[in-house]
KOLFITOR-104136 format. One line per field, with one value per residue (C-alpha): y, x, z; residue number from 1; residue in one letter. Coordinates in Angstrom, 3 decimals. Layout:
N
v: (Y/...)
u: (X/...)
w: (Z/...)
i: (NUM/...)
aa: (A/...)
This chain:
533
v: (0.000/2.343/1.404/2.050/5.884/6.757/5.307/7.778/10.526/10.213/10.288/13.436/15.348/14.423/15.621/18.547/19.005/18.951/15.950/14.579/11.069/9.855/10.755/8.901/6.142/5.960/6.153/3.470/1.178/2.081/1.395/-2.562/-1.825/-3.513/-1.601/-2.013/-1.294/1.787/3.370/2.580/4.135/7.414/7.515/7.065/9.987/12.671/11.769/12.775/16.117/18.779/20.163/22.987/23.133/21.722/22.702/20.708/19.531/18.327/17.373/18.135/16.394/19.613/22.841/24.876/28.063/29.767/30.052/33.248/34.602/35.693/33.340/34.073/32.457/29.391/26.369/23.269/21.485/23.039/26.659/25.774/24.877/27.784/30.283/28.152/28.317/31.935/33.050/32.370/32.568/33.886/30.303/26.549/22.962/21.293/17.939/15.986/17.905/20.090/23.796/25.889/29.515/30.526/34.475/35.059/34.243/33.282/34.075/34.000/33.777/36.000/34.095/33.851/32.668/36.057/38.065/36.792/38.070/37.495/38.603/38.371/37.748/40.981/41.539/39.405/40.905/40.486/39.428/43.212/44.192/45.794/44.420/43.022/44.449/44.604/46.258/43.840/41.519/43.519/44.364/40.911/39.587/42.189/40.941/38.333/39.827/42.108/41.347/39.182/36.593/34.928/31.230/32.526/34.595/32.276/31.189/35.255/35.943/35.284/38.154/41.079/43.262/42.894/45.625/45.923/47.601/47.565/43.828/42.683/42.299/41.365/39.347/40.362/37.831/37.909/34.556/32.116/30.068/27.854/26.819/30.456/29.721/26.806/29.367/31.627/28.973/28.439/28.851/31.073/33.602/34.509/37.664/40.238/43.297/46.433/50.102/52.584/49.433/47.855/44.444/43.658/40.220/38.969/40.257/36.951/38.849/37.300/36.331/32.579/30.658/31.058/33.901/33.807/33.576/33.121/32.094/29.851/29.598/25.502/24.563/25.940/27.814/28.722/29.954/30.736/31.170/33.538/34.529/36.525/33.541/34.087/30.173/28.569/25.268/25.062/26.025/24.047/24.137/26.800/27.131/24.810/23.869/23.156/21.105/21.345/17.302/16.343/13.095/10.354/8.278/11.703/12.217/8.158/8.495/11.633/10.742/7.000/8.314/11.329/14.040/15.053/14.043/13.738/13.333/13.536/11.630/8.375/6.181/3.547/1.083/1.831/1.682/-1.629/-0.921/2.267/0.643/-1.666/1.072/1.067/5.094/5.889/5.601/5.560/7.457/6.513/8.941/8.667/11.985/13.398/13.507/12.590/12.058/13.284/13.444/16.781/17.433/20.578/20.894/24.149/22.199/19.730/16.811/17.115/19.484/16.536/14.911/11.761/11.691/12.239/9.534/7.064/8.016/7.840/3.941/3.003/3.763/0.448/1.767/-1.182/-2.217/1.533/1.226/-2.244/-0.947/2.718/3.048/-1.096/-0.543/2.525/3.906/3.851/3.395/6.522/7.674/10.651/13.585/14.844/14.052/11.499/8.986/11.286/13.965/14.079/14.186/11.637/10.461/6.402/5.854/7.097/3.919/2.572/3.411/0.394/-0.001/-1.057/-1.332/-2.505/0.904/2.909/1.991/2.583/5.841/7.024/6.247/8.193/11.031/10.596/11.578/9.617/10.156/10.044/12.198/13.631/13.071/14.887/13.672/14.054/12.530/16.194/15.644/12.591/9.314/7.115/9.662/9.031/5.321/5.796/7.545/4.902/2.401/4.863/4.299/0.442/0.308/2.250/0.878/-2.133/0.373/1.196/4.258/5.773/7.733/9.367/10.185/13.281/13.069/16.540/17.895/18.364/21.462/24.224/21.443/23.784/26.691/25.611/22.524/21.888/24.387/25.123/22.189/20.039/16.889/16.449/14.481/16.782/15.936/17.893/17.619/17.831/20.288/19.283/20.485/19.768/23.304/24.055/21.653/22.553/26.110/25.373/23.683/23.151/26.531/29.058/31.278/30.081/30.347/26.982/25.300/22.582/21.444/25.052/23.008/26.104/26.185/22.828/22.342/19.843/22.669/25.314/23.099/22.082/25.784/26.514/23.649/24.270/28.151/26.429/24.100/26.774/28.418/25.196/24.200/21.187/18.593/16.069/18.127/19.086/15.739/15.257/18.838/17.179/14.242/16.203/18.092/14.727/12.957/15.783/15.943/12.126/12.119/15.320/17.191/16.749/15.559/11.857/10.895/6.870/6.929/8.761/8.281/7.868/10.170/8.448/9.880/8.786/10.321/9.951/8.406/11.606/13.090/13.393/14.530/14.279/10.497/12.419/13.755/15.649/13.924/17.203/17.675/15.526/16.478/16.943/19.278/20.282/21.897/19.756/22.157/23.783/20.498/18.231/18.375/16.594/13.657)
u: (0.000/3.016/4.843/1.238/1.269/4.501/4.199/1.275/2.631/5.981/3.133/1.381/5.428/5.616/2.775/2.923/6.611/8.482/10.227/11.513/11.180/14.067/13.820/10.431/11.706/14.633/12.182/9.808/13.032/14.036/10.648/11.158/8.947/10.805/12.201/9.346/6.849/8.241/8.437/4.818/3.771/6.003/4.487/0.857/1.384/3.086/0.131/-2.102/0.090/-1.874/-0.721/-1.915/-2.909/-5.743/-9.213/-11.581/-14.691/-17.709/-21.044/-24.516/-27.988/-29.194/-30.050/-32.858/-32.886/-34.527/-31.629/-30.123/-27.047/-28.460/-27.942/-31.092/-32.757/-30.383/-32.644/-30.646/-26.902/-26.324/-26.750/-25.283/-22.158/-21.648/-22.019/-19.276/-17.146/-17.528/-18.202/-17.703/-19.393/-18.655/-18.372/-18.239/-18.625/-15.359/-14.327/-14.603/-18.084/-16.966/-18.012/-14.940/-14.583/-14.174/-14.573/-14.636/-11.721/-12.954/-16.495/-17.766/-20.949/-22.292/-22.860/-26.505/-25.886/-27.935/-24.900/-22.510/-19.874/-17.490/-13.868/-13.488/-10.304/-7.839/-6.816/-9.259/-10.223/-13.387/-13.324/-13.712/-10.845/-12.579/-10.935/-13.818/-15.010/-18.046/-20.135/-19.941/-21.265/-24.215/-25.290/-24.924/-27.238/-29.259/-30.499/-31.882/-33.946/-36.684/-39.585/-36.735/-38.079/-34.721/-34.825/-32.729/-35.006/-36.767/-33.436/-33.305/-36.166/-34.452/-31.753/-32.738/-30.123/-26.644/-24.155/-20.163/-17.836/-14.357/-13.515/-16.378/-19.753/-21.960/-25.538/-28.074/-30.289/-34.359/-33.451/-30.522/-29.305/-26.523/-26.475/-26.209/-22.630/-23.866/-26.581/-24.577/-22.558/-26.412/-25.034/-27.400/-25.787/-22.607/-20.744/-20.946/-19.244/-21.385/-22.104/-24.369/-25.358/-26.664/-25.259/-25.833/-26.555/-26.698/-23.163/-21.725/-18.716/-17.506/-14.077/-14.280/-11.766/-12.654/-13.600/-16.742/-16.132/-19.600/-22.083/-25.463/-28.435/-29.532/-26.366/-22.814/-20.460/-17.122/-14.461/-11.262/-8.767/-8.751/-5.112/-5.550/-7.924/-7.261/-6.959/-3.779/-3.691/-7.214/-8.726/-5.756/-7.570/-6.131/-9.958/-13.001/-16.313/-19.448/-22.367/-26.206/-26.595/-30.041/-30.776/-28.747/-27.381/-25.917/-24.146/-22.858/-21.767/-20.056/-17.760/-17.790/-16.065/-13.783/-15.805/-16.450/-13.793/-16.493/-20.002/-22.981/-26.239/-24.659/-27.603/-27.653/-28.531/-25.825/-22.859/-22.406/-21.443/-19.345/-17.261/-16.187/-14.633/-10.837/-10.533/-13.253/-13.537/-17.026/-17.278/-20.259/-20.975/-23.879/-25.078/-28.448/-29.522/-33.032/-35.471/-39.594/-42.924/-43.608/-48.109/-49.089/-51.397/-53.020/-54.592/-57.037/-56.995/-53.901/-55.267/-57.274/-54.685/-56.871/-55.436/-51.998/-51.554/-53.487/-50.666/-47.745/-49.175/-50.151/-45.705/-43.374/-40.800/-38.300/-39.609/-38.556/-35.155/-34.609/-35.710/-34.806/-31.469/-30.926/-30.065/-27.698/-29.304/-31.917/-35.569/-37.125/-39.823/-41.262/-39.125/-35.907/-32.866/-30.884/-28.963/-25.932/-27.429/-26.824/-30.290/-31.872/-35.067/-33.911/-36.964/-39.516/-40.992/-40.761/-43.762/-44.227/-46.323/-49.736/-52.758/-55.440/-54.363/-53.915/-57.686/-59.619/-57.551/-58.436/-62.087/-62.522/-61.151/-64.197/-62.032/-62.797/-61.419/-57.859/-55.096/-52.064/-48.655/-46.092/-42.635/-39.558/-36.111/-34.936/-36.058/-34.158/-32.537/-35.876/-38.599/-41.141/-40.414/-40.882/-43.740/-45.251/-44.369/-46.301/-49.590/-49.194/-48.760/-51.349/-53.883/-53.664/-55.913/-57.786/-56.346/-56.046/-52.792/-52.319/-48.831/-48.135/-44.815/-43.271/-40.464/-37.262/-36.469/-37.867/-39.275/-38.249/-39.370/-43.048/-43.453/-42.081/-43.387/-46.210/-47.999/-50.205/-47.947/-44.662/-41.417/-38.184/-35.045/-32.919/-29.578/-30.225/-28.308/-25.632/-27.565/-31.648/-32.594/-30.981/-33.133/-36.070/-35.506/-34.923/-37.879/-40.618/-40.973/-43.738/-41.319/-39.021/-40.049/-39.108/-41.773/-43.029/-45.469/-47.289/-47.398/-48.042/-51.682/-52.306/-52.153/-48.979/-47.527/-48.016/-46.802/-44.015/-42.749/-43.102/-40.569/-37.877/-37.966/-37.587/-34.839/-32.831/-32.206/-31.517/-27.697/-28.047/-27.604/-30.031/-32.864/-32.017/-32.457/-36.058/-37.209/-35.704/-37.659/-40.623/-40.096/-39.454/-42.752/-44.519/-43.927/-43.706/-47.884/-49.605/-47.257/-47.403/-43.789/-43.836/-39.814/-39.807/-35.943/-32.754/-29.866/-26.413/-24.114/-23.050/-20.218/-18.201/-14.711/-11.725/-7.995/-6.616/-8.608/-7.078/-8.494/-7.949/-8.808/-11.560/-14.554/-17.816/-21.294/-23.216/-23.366/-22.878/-19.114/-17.121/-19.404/-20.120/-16.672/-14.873/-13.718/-11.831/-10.733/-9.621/-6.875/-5.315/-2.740)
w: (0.000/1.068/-2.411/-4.411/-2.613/-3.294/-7.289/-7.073/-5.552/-8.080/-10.668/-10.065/-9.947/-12.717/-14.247/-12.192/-13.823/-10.556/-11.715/-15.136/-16.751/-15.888/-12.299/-11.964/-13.724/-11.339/-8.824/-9.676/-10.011/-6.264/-5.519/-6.800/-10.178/-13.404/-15.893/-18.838/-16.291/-14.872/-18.117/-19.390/-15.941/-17.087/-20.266/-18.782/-16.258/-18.835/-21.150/-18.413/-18.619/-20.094/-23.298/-24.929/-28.675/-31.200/-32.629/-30.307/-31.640/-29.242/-30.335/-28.364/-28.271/-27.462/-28.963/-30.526/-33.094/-30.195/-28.387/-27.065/-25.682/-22.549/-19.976/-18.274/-20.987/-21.571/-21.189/-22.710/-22.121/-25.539/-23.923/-20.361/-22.377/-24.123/-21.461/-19.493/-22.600/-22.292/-18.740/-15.183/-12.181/-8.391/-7.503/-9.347/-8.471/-9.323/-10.893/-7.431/-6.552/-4.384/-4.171/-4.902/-5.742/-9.176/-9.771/-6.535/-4.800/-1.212/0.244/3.925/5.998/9.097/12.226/11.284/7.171/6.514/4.723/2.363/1.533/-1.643/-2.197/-6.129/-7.951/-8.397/-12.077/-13.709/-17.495/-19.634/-23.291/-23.927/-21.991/-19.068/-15.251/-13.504/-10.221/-8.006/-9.772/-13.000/-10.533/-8.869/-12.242/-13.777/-10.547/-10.797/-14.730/-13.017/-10.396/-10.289/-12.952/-14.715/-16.765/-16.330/-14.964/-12.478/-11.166/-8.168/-7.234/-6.122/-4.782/-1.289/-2.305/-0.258/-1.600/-2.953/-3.107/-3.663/-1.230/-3.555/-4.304/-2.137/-3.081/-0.440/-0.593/2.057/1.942/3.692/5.518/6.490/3.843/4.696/0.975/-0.968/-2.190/-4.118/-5.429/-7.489/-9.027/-11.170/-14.865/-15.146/-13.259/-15.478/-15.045/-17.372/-18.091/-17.033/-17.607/-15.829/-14.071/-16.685/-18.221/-22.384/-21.278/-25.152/-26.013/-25.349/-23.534/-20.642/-18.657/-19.872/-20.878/-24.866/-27.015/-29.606/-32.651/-34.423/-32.645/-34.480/-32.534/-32.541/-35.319/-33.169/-31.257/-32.519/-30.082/-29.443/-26.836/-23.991/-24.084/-20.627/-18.978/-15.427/-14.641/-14.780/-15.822/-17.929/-21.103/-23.460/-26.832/-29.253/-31.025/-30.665/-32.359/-30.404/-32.982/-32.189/-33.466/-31.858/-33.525/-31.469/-34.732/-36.208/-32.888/-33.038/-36.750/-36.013/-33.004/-34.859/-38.154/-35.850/-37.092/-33.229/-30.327/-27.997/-27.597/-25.087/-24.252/-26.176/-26.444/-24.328/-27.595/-28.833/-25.489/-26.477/-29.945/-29.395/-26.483/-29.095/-31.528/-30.829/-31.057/-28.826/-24.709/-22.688/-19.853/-17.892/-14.668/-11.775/-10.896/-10.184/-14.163/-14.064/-16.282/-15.736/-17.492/-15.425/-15.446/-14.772/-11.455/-13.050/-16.522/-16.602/-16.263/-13.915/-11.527/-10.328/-7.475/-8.410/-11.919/-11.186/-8.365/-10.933/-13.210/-10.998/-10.067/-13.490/-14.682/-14.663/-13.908/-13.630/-17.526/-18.749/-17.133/-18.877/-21.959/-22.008/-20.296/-20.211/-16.619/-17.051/-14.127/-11.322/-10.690/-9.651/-6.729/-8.288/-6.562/-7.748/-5.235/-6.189/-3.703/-4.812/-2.607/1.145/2.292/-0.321/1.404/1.666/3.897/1.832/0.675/-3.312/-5.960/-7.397/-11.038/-9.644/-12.369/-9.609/-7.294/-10.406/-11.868/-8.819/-8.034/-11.842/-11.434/-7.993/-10.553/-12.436/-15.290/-18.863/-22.412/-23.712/-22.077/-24.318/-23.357/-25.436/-26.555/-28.730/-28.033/-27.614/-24.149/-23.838/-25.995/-25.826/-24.669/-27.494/-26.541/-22.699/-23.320/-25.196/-22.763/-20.114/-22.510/-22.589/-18.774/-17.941/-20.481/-18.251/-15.765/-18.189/-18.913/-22.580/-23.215/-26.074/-26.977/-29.303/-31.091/-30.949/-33.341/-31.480/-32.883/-30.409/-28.496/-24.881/-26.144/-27.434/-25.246/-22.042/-19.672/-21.869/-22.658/-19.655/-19.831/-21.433/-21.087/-19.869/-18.185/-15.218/-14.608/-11.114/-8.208/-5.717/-3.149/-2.340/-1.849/-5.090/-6.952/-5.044/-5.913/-9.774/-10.285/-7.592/-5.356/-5.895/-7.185/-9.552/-13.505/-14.222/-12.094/-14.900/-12.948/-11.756/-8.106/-6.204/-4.916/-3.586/0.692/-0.388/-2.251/0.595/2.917/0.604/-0.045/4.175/4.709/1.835/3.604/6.861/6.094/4.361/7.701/9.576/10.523/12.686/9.698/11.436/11.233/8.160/6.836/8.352/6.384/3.299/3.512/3.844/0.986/-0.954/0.433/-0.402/-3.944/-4.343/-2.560/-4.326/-6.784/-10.680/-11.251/-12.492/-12.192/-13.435/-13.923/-13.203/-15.803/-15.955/-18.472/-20.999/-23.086/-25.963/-26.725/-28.716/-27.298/-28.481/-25.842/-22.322/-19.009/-15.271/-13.515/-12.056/-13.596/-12.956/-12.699/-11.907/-15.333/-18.539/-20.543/-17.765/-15.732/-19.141/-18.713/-21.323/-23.247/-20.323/-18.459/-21.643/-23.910/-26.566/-25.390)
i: (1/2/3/4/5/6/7/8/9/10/11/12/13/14/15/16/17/18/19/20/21/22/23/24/25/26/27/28/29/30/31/32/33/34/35/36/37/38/39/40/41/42/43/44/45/46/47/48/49/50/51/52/53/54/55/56/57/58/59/60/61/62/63/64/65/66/67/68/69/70/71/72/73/74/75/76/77/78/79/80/81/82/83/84/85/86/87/88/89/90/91/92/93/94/95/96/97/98/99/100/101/102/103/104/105/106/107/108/109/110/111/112/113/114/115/116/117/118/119/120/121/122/123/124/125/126/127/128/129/130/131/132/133/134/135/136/137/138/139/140/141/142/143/144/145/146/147/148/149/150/151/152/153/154/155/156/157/158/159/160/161/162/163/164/165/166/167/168/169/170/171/172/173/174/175/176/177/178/179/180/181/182/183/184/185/186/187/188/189/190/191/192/193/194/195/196/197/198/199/200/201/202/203/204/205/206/207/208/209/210/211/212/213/214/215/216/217/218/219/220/221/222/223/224/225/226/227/228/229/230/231/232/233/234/235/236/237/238/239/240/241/242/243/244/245/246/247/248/249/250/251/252/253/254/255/256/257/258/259/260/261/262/263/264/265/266/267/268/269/270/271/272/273/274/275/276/277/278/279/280/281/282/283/284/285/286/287/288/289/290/291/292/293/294/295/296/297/298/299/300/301/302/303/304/305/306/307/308/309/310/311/312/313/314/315/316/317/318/319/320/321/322/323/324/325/326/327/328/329/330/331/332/333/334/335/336/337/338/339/340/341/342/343/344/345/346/347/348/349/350/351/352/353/354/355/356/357/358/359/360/361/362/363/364/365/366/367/368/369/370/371/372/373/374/375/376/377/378/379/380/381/382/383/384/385/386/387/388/389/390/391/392/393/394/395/396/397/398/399/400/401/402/403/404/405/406/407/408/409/410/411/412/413/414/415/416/417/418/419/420/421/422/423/424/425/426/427/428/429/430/431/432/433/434/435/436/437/438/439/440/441/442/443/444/445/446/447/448/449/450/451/452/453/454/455/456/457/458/459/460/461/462/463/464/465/466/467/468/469/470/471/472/473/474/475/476/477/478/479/480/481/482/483/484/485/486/487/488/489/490/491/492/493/494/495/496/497/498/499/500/501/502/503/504/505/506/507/508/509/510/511/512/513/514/515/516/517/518/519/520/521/522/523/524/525/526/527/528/529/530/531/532/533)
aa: (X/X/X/X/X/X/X/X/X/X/X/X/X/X/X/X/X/X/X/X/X/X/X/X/X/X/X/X/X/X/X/X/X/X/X/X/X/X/X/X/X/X/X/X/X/X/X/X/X/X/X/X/X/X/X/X/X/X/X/X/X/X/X/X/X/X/X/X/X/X/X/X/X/X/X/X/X/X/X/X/X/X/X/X/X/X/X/X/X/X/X/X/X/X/X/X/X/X/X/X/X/X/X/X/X/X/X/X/X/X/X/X/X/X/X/X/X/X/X/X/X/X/X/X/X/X/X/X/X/X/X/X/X/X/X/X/X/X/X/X/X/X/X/X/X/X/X/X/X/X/X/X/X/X/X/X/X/X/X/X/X/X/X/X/X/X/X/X/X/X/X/X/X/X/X/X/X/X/X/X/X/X/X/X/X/X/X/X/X/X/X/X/X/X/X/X/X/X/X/X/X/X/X/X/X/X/X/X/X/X/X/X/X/X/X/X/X/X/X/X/X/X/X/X/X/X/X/X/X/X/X/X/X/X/X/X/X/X/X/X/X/X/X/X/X/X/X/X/X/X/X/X/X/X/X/X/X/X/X/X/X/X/X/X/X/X/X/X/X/X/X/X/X/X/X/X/X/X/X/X/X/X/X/X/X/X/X/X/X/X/X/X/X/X/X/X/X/X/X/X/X/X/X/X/X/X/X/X/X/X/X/X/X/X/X/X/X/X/X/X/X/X/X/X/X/X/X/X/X/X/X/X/X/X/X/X/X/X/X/X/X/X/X/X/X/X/X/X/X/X/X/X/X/X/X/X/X/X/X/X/X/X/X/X/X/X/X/X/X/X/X/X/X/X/X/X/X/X/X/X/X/X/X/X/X/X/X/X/X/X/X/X/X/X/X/X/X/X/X/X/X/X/X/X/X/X/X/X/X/X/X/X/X/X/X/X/X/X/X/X/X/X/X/X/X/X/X/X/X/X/X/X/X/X/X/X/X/X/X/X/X/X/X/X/X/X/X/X/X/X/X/X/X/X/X/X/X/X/X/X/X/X/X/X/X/X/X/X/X/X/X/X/X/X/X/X/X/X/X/X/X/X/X/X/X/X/X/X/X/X/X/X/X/X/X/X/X/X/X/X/X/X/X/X/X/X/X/X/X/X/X/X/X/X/X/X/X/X/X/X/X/X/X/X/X/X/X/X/X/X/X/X/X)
């Protein structure tokens, strides 16, 4: 075990550059390795060196011509990437999932977790060639408060007033949040260059690690590097391409024939297959990606609590994991934390796909006639499948579900959110009161399920306020698990299955032995973590 350490520790000198190949050669030999050995293991650690150099090419299944610069509006991985290719935030979740500060350079907490306060980084320059300083970042948080219509804007609402005092800007916030640092790492929340207080959030001009080049809504981003990125150590591509390829077989063929070094949301039909092409790795990651078929309480037939628990019961969910993700990933229980998440309700018992339950439920509804569900696999690989696996399920209970088969192209814009019943995915948060905030409280836009009015939903939005105050971890945890059973018993979020990232990417392609599961690519950081080998 001592001998493995040291091996290890030799290792990352050398990749670090603190020692030479020879010297860690030398060293593995004193250590009792053999000579071939020992220099395989040097060649394996300088290729985990990074180098800088290459046009990198990554394609997305996401995208839509609806996009927009503004990163209040970004509402697909496709977006989310770009504005970490060109921004950065006060804070960032890391390769290892820890919270670590990333414009900011340290940040701190009042005795009470009411005021925040955030030292940013001296010296720091915008693509423009303005320095960054506090008021960059009031402004830039201020886009997304007010009457905002950014998706940002619930996550806010507990902001009672930020201002910047030199290098510091400093959150004042209308309750305790332990959490708020995880908060303004939200993609969302980019920092932008400002005047009179104002930001032009659709400028695309940010202190990222990459420079626009042309930017084309739903096709790609072109970029190039930041010379003065404030980072050491990251962002090692000289240029790189970002491609808008929704349909999964363009995606396979393109990372299959090297027209992409790396690609997301790899089908998992096709793992298998791909794992079998000698240029190409698989990186598989568990994170808190889930996938839902979010109803919204404020449309009929789904404002009937009736109709959405003979729903939840009439899903098999074990059959659309087999068939969907062929066991890349978990059974769900209709709510959103994962068992990634520290205060993942364990106790809360298992839905389980129950025709007898889910018939008498749907007659006490008194409800009759078909119901729509739409879908397109620009929700997810296998959502037009999944959802017709949802209508043979529950036709076993005698319910007719008619599934509407939705063009991917501006499928977020003109469907999800908009339409009663839908399929959708979420990446998930580190943290529950992040998710709960994205997606589920009375106040954030992206509620997909309008749960606001119900008793469950009161109750719901009294606890998340509740917990966000609360330090003792322990009764944390029981808050949590209120929050979860309350969604999981009345709100409209149907969550059969959460998935695993699946990735395919070239050998050329190097990165660290650790990477993110928060989101897909690396953190969907890729294109600042990897380099060519």
């Amino acid at each position: 075990m001592k001998k493995e350490i040291y091996l290890k520790s030799q290792a990352a000198k050398l990749t670090a550059g603190q020692i030479d190949r020879r010297q860690f050669i030398l060293s593995a030999l004193a250590a009792g390795v053999v000579l071939p050995s020992a220099m395989t293991m040097a060649g394996d650690a300088m290729a985990m060196t990074p180098k800088k150099g290459g046009h990198f090419r990554q394609g997305y299944g996401y995208g839509s011509t609806t996009d927009s610069l503004d990163p209040g509006t970004a509402e697909n991985g496709f977006m989310q990437a770009t504005i970490y290719t060109i921004g950065n935030h006060l804070t960032e979740v890391d390769n290892t999932g820890n919270l670590v500060p990333d414009l900011a350079e340290s940040y701190s907490a009042s005795d009470d977790a009411v005021t925040w306060t955030f030292k940013l980084r001296s010296g720091v320059e915008f693509h423009n060639g303005k320095t960054l300083s506090g008021e960059d970042v009031v402004a830039s948080i201020n886009h997304h408060r007010g009457e905002s219509k950014s998706a940002a804007a619930g996550l806010l609402k507990q902001v009672k007033d930020v201002s910047a005092n030199g290098n510091e800007v400093v959150f004042v916030l209308n309750a305790p949040n332990a959490g708020f640092p995880f908060i303004v790492s939200d993609y969302h929340m980019m920092i932008m260059p400002s005047k009179d207080g104002k930001v032009d959030a659709a400028s695309g001009v940010g202190t990222g690690g990459y420079i626009i080049e042309k930017f084309e809504p739903g096709v790609r981003l072109t970029a190039k590097r930041n010379p003065n990125f404030f980072k050491e150590g990251r962002a090692h591509f000289d240029s790189l391409e970002t491609l808008v390829l929704l349909d999964a077989a363009a995606r396979q063929n393109a990372i299959m024939n090297g027209d992409v070094d790396a690609a997301n949301r790899v089908d998992p039909k096709t793992v298998s297959l791909m794992a079998r092409v000698p240029t190409l790795d698989i990186l598989e990651k568990t994170g808190t990606l889930h996938y839902t078929f979010p109803m919204r309480v404020d449309a009929a037939p789904f404002d009937n609590p009736d109709v959405r628990m003979a729903l939840k019961l009439s899903v098999n969910r074990q059959e659309m994991l087999d068939k969907i993700l062929l066991g890349h990933g978990a059974i769900g229980n209709d709510h959103p934390i994962s068992t990634a998440n520290q205060f993942h309700a364990s106790d809360l018992a298992q839905r389980e796909y129950d025709p007898d339950a889910a018939a008498a439920a749907y007659k006490k509804s008194g409800h009759s006639g078909p119901i729509q569900l739409s879908a397109s696999d620009a929700a997810f690989a296998g959502a037009v499948d999944a959802a017709q696996l949802i209508a043979a399920s529950a036709k076993a209970a005698g319910i007719e579900i008619e599934v509407v088969r939705e063009p991917s192209d501006g499928y977020w814009s003109n469907v999800w959110n908009k339409k009663p019943w839908c399929a959708c995915y979420w990446g998930g948060r580190p943290t529950e009161d992040w998710m709960f905030s994205s997606a589920y409280t009375d106040d954030t836009e992206w509620n997909d399920t309008a749960w606001k009015t119900t008793d469950g939903a009161k109750q719901f939005n009294a606890v998340v306020k509740q917990a966000r105050g609360e330090l003792d971890d322990d009764k944390r945890r029981t808050m949590y698990a209120e929050a979860q059973t309350l969604i999981h018993n009345d709100g409209g979020a149907l969550v059969p299955m959460f998935a695993n990232h699946i990735m395919a990417v070239s050998k050329k392609v190097a990165h660290d032995e650790e990477i993110a599961g928060n989101w897909e690519n690396d953190g969907n950081k890729s294109h600042e973590r990897w380099w060519f080998a």
